[in-house]
DOVO-622838 format. One record per residue: residue number from 1; x, y, z of N, C-alpha, C, O in turn. Coordinates in steps of 0.05 Angstrom, whole numbers, padded with zeros to 5 digits. Atoms other than C-alpha are relative to their C-alpha. Last residue first. Layout:
DOVO-622838
[NUM; [X; Y; Z]; [X; Y; Z]; [X; Y; Z]; [X; Y; Z]]
...
This chain:
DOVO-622838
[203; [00019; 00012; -00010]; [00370; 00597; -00308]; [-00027; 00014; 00012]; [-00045; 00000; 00022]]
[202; [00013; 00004; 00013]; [00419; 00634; -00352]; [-00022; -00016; 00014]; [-00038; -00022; -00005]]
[201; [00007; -00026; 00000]; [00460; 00655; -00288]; [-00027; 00005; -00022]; [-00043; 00024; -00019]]
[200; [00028; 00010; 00017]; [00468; 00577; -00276]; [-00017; 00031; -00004]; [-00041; 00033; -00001]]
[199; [00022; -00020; 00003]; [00538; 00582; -00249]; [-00016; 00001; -00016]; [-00010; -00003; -00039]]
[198; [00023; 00004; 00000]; [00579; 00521; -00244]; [-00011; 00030; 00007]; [-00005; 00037; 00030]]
[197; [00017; -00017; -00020]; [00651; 00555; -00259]; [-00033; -00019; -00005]; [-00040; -00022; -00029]]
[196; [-00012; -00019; -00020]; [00713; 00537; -00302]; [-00024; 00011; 00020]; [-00018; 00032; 00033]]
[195; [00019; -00032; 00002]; [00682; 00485; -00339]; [00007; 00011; 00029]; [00004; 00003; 00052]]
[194; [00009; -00004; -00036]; [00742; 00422; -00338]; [-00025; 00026; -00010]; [-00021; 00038; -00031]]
[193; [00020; -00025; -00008]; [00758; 00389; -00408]; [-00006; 00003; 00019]; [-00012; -00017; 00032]]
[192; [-00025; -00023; 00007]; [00804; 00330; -00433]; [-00009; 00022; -00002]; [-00002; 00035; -00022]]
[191; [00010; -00019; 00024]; [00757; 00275; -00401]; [00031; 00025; 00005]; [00047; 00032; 00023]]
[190; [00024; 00000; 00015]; [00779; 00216; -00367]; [-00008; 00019; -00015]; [-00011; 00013; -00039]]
[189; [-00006; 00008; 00021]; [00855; 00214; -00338]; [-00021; -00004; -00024]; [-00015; -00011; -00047]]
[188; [-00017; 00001; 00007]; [00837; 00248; -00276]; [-00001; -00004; -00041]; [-00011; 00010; -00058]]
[187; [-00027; 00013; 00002]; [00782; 00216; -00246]; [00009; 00017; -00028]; [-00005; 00018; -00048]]
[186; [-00011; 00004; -00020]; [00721; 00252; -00219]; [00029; -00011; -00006]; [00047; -00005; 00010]]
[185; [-00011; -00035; -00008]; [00696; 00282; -00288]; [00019; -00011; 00027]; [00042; -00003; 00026]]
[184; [00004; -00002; -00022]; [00677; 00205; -00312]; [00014; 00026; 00017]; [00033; 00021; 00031]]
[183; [00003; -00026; -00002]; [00667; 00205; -00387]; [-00003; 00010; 00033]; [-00019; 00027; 00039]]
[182; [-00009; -00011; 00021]; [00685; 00140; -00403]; [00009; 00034; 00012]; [00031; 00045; 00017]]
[181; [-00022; 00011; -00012]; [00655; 00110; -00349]; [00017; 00014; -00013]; [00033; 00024; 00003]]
[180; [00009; -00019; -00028]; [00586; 00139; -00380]; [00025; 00004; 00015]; [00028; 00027; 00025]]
[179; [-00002; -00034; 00011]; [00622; 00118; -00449]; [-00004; 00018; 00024]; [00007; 00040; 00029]]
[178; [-00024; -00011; 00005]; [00627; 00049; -00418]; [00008; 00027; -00006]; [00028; 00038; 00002]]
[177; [-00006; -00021; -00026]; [00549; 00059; -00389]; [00035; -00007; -00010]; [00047; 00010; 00004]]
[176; [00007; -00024; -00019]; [00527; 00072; -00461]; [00010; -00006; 00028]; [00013; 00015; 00041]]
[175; [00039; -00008; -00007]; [00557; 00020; -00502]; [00000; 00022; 00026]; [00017; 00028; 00043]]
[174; [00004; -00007; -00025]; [00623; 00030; -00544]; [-00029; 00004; 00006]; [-00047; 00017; -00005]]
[173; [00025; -00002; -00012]; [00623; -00025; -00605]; [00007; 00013; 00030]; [00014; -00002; 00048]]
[172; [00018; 00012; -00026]; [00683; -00051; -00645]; [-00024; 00027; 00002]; [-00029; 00044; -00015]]
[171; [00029; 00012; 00002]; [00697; -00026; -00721]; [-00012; -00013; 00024]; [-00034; -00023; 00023]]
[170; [00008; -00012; 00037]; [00777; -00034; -00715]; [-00037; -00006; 00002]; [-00048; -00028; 00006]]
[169; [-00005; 00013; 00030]; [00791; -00038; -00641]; [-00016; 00010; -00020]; [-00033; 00029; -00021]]
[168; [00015; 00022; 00020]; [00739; -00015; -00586]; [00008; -00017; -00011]; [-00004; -00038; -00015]]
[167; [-00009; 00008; 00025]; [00785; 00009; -00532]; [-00016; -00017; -00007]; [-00019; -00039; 00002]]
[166; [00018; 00029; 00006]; [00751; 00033; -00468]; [00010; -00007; -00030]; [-00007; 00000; -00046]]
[165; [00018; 00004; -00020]; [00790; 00095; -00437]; [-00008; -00038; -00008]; [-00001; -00059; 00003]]
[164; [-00023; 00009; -00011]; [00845; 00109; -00492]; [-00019; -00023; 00025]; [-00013; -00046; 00030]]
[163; [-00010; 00032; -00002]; [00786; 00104; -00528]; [00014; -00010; 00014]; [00014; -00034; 00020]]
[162; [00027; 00027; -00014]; [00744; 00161; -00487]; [00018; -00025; -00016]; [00018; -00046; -00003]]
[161; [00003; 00011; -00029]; [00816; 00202; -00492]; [-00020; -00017; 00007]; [-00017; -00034; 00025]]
[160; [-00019; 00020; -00009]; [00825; 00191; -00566]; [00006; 00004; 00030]; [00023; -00011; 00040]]
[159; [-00027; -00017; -00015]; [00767; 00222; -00585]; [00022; -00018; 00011]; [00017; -00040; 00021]]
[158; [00004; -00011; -00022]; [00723; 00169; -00635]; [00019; 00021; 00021]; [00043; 00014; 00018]]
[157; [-00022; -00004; -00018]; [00715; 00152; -00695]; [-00002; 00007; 00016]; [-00023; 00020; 00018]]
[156; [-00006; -00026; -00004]; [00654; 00121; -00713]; [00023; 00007; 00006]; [00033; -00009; 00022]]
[155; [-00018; 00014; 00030]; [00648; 00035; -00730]; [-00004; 00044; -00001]; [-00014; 00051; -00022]]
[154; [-00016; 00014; 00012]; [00606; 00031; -00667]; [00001; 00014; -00025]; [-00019; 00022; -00037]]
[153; [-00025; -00016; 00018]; [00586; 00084; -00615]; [00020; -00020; -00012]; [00043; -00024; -00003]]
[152; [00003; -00028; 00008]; [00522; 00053; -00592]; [00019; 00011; -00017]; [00015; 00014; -00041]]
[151; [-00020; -00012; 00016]; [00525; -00020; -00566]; [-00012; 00036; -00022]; [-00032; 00041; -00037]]
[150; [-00001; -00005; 00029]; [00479; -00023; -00513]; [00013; 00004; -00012]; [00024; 00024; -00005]]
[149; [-00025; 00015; 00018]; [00504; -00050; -00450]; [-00007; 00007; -00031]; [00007; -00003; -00049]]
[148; [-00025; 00007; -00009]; [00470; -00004; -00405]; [00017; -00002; -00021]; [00033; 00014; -00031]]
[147; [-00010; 00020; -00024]; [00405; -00009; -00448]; [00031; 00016; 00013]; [00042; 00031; -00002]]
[146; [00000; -00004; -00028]; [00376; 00049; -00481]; [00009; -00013; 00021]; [00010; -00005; 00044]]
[145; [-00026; -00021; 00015]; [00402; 00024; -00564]; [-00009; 00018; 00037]; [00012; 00031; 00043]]
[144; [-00028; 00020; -00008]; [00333; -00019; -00571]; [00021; 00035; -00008]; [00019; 00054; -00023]]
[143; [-00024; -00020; 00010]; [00270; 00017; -00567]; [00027; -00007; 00000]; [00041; 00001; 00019]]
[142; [-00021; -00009; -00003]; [00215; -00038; -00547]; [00024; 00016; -00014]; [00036; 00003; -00032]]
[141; [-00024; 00004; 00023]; [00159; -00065; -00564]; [00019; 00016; 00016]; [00009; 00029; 00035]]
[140; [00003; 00024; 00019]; [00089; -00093; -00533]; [00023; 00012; -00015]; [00023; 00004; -00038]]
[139; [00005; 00024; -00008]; [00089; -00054; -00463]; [00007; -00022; -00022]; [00015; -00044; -00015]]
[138; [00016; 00008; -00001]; [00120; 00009; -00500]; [-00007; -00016; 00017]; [00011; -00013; 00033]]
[137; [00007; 00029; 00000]; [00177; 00036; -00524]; [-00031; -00010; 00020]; [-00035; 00010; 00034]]
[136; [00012; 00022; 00025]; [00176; 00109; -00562]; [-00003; -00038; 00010]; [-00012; -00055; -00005]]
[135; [00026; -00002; 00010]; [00199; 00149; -00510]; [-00015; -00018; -00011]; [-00031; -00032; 00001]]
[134; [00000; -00020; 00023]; [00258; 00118; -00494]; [-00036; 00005; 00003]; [-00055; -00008; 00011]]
[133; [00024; -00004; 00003]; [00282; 00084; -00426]; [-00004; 00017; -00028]; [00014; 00033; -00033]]
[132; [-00002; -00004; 00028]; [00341; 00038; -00396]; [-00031; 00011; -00006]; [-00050; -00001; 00003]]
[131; [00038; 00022; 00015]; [00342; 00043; -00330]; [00010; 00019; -00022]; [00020; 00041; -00026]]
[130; [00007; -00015; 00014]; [00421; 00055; -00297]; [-00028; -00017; -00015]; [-00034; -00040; -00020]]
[129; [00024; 00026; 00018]; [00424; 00047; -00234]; [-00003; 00007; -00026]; [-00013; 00029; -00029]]
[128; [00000; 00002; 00028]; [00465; 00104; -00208]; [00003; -00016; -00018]; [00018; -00018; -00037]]
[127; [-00001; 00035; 00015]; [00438; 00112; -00142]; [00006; -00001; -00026]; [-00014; 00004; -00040]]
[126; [-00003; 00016; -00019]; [00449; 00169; -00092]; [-00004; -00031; -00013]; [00001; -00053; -00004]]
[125; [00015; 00025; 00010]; [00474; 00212; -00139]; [-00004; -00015; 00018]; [00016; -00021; 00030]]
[124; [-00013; 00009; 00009]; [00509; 00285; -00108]; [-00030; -00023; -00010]; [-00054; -00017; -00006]]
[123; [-00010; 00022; -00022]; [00466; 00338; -00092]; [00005; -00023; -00018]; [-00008; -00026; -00038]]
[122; [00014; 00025; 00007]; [00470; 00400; -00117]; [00013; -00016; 00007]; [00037; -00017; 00014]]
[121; [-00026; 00016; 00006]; [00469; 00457; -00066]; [-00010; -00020; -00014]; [-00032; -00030; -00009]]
[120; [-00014; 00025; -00031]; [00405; 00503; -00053]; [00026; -00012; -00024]; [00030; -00005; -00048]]
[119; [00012; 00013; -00005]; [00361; 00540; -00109]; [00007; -00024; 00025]; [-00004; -00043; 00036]]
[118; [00010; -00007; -00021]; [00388; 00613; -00109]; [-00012; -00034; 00012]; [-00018; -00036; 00036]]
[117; [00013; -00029; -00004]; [00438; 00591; -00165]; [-00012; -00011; 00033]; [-00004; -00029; 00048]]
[116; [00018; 00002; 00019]; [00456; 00512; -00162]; [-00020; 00025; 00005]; [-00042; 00024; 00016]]
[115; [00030; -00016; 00001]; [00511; 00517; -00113]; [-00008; -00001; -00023]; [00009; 00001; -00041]]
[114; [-00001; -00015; 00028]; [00575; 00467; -00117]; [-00037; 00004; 00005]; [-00056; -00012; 00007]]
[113; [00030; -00003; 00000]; [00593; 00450; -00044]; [00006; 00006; -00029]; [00027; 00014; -00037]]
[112; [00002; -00007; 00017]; [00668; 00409; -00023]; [-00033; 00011; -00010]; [-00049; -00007; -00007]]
[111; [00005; -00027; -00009]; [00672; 00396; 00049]; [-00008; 00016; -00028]; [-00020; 00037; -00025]]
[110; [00021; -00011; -00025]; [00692; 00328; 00024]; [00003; 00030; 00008]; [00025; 00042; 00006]]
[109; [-00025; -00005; -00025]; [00717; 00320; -00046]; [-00017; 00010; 00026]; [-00036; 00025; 00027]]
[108; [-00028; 00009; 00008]; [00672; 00272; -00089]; [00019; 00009; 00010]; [00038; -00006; 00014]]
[107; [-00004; 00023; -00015]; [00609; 00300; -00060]; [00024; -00010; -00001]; [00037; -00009; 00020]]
[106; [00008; -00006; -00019]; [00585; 00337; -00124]; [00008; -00023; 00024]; [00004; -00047; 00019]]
[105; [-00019; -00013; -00015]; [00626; 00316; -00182]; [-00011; 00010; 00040]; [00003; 00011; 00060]]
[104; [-00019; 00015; 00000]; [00575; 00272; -00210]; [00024; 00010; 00017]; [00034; -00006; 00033]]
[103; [00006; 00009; -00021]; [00519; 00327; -00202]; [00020; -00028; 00001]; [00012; -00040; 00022]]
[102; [-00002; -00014; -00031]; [00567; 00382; -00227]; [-00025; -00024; 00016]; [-00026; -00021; 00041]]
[101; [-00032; 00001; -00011]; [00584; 00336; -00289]; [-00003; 00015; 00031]; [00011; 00008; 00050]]
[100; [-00004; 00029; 00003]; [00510; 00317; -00312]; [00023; 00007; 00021]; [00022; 00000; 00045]]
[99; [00027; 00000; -00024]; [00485; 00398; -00303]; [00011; -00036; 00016]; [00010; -00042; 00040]]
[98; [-00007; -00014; -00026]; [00545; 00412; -00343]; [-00010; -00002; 00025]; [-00001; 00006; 00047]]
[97; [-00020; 00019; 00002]; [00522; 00363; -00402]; [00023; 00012; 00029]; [00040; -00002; 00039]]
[96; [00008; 00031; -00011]; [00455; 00375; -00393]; [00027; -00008; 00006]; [00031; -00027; 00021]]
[95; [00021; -00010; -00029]; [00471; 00453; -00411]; [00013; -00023; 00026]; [00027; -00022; 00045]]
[94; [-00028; -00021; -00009]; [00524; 00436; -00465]; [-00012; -00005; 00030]; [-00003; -00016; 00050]]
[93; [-00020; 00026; -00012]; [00468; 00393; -00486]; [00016; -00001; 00016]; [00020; -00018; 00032]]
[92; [00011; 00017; -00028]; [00411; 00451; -00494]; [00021; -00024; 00018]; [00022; -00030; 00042]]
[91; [00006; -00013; -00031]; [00442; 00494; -00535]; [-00007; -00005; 00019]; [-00003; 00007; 00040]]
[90; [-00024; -00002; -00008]; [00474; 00439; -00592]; [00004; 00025; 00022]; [00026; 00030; 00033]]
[89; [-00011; 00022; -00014]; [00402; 00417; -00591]; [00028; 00004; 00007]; [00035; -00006; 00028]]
[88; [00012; -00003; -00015]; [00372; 00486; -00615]; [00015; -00027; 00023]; [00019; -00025; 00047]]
[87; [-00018; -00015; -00012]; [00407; 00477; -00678]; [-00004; 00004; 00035]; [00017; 00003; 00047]]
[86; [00000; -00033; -00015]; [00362; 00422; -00697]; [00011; 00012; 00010]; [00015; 00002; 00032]]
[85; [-00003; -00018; 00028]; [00395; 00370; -00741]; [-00023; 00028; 00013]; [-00024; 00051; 00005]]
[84; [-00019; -00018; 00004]; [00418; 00339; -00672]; [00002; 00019; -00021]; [00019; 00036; -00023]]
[83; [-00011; -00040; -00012]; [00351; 00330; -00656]; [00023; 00008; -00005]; [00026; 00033; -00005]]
[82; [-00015; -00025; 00013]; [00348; 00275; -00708]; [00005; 00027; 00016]; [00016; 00049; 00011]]
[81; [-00024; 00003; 00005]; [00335; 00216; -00658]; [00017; 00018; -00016]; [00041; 00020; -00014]]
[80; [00002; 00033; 00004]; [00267; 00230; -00631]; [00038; 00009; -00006]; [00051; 00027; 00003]]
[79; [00014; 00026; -00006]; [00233; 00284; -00601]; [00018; -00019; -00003]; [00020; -00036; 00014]]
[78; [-00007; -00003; -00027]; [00276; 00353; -00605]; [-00014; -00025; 00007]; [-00008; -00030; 00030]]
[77; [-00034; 00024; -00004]; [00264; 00346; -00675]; [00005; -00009; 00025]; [00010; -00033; 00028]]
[76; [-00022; 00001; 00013]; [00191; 00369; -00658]; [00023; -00012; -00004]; [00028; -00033; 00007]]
[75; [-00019; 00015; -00013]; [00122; 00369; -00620]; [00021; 00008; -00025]; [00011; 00022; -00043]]
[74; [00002; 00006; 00029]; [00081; 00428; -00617]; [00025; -00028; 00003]; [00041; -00030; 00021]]
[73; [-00029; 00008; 00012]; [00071; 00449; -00547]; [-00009; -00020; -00032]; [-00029; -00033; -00039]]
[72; [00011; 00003; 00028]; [00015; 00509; -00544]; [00021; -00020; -00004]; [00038; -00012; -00019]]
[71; [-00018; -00018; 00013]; [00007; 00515; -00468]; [00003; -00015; -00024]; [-00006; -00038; -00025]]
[70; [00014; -00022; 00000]; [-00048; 00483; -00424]; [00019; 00023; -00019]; [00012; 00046; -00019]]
[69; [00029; -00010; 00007]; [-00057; 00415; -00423]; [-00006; 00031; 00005]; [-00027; 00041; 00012]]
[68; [00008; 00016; 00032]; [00017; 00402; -00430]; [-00027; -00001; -00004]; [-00034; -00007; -00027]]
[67; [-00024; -00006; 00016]; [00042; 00446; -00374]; [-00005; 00001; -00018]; [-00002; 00020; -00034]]
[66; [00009; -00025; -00008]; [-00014; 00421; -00318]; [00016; 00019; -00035]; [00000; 00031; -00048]]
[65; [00025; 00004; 00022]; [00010; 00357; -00339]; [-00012; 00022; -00001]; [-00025; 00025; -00022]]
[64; [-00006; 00021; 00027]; [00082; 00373; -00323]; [-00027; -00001; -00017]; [-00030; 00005; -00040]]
[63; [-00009; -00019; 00020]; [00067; 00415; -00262]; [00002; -00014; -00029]; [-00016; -00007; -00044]]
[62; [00025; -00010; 00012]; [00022; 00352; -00237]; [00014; 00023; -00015]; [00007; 00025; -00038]]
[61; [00019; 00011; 00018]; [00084; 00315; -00245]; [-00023; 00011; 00003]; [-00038; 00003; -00016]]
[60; [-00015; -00005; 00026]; [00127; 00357; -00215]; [-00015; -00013; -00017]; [-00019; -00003; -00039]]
[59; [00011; -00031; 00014]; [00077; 00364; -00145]; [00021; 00005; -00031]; [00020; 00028; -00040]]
[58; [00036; -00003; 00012]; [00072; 00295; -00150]; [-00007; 00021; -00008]; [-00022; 00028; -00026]]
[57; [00024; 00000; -00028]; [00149; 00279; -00139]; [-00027; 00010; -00008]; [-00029; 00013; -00033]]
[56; [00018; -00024; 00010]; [00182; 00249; -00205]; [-00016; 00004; 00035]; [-00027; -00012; 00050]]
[55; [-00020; -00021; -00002]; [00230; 00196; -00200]; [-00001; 00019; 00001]; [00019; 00034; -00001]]
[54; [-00014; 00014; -00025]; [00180; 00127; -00175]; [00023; 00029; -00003]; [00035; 00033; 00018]]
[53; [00011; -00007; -00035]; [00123; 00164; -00208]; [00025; -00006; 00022]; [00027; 00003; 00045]]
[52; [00002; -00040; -00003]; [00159; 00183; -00283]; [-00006; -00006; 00038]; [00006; 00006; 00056]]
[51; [-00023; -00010; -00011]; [00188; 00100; -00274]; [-00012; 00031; 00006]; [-00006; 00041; 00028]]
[50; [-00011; 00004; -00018]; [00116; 00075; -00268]; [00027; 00002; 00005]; [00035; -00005; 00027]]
[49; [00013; -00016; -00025]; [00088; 00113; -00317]; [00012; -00005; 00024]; [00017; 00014; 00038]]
[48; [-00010; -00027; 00003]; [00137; 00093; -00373]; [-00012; 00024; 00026]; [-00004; 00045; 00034]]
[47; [-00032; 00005; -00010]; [00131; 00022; -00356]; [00004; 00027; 00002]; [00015; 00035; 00023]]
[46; [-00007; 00004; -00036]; [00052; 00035; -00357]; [00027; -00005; 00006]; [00032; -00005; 00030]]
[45; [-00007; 00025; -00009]; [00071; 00052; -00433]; [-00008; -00001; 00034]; [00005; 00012; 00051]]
[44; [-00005; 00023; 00027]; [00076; 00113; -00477]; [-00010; -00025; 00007]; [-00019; -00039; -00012]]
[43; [-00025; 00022; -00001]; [00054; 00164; -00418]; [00001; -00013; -00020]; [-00020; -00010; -00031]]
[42; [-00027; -00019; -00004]; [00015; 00232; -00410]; [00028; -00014; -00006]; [00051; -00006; -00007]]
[41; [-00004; -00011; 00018]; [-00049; 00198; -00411]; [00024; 00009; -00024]; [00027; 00008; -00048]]
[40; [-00010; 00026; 00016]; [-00038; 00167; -00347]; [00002; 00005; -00032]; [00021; -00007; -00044]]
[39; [-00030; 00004; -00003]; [-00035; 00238; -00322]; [00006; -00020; -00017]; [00022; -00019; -00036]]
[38; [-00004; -00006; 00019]; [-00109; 00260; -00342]; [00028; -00017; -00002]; [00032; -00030; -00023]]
[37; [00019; 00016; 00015]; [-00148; 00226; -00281]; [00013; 00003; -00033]; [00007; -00014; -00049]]
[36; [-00007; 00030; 00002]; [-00087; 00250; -00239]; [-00022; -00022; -00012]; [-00020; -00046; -00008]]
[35; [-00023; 00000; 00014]; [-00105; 00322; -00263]; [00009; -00028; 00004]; [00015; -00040; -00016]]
[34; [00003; 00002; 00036]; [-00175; 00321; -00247]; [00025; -00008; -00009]; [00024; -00026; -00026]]
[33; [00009; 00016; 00003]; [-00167; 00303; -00165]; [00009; -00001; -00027]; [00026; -00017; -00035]]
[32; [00000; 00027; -00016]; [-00143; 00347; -00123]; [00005; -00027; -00014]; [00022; -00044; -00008]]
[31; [-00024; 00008; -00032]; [-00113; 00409; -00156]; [-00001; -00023; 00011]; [00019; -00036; 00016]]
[30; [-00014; -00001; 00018]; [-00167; 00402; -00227]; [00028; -00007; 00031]; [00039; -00028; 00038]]
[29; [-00020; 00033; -00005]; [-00221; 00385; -00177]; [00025; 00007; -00004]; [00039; 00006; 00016]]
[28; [-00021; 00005; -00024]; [-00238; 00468; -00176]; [00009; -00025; 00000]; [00033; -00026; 00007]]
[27; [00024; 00003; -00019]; [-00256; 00464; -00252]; [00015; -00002; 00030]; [00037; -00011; 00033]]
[26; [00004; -00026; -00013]; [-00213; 00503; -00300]; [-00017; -00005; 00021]; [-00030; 00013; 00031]]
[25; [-00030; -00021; -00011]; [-00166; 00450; -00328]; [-00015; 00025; 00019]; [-00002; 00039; 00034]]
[24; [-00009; -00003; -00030]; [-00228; 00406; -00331]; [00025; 00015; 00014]; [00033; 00018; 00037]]
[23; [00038; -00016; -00017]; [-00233; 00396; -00399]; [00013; -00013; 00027]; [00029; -00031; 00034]]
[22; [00013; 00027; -00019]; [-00157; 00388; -00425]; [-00019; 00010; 00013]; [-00020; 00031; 00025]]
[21; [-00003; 00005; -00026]; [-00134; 00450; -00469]; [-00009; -00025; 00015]; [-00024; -00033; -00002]]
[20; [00025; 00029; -00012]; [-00118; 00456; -00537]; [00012; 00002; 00035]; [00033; 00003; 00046]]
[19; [-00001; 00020; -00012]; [-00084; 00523; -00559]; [-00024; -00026; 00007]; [-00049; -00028; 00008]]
[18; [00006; 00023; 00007]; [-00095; 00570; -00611]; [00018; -00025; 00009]; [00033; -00039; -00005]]
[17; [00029; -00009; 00008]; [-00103; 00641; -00579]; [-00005; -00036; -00015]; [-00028; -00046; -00013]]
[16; [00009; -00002; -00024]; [-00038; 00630; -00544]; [-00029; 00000; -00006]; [-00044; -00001; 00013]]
[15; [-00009; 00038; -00013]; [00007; 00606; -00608]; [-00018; 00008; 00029]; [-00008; -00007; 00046]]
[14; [-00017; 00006; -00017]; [-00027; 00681; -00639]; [00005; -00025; 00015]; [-00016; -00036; 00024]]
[13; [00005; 00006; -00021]; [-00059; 00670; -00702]; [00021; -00011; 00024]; [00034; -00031; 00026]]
[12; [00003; -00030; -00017]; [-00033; 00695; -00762]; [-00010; -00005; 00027]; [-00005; 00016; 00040]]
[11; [-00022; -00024; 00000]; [-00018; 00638; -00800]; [00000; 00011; 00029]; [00009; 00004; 00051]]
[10; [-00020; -00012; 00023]; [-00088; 00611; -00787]; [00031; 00009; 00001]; [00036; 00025; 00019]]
[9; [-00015; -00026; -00009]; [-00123; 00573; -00730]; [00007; 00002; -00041]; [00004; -00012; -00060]]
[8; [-00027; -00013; 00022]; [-00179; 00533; -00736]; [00013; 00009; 00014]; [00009; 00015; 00038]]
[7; [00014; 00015; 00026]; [-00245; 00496; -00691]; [00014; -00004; -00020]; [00012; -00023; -00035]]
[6; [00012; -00011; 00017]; [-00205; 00515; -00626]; [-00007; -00021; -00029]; [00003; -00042; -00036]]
[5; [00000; -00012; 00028]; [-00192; 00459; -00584]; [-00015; 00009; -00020]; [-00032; -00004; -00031]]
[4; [00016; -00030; 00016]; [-00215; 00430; -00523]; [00020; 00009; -00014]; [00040; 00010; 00000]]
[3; [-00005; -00021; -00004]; [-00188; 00359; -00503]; [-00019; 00025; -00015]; [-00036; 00023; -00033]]
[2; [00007; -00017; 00023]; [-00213; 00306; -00476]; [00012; 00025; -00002]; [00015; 00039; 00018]]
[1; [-00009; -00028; -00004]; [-00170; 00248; -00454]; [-00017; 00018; -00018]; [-00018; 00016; -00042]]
């Protein structure tokens, strides 16, 4: 991967004036050709490439690299496991976590639509497989704590509707798809919260 970058920046220097860019962002290929010479790049792992292609359509993944060879991203908490000590994380979740429940809910009563602003209806899950994936794993290591059956929410307290749900006992172990189960908006007796309205007016 080459990139272009200024020589410095300072302080004072606008985040637009000191970017790195990928050679070739400005050559006509860049649409056809350049950008899927850059893509692989873009990944941790051929595991990691070959899930982005199988869930990603081409034109989101060239936006993507298109994205990251051309605007100033810096990396941050928002990477790894402390995002929660960025404030910024308890704005985004809420989000994910509405975005999660209206495509779960979608479908579930017939005739039933939940609009996603100007962009069309969202559509329900057609497979919910779950792949285990982190940034950080690799061909030669792996991220433990992404699986299914991962144990996750041990020896924490926890709300007493997700236990009522999956009872740990003293110091047991809830793994991620129990919690998923856990937290299932379609049934009733699962979460002790409704959001009065999918509207994406912030979008």
């Amino acid at each position: 991967l080459q990139l272009q970058c200024p020589d410095s920046c300072d302080f004072e220097t606008p985040s637009d004036e000191c970017t790195c860019t990928c050679a070739g962002m400005s050559g006509d290929d860049w649409d056809s050709d350049a950008w899927l010479n850059v893509q692989p790049c873009m990944y941790a792992s051929n595991t990691t490439q070959v899930l982005m292609e199988a869930i990603l359509s081409e034109d989101l993944r060239k936006d993507f690299v298109t994205q990251l060879c051309s605007t100033s991203v810096q990396e941050g908490q928002q990477l790894e496991s402390a995002s929660p000590l960025d404030i910024l994380f308890w704005m985004i979740h809420p989000v994910l976590d509405r975005i999660l429940t209206a495509k779960r809910l979608a479908g579930s009563v017939e005739g039933e639509v939940i609009e996603f602003n100007n962009y069309g209806q969202v559509t329900p899950f057609t497979n919910e497989t779950w792949t285990p994936y982190s940034f950080y794993s690799s061909d030669t290591y792996t991220c433990e704590g992404h699986a299914a059956s991962s144990p996750v929410l041990g020896n924490i307290p926890l709300l007493e509707w997700i236990e009522r749900q999956y009872p740990t006992g003293q110091g047991g172990d809830m793994t991620n798809i129990e919690f998923y189960h856990a937290t299932d908006p379609t049934r009733f007796e699962s979460v002790d919260y409704i959001y009065d309205h999918f509207n994406w007016e912030h979008c």
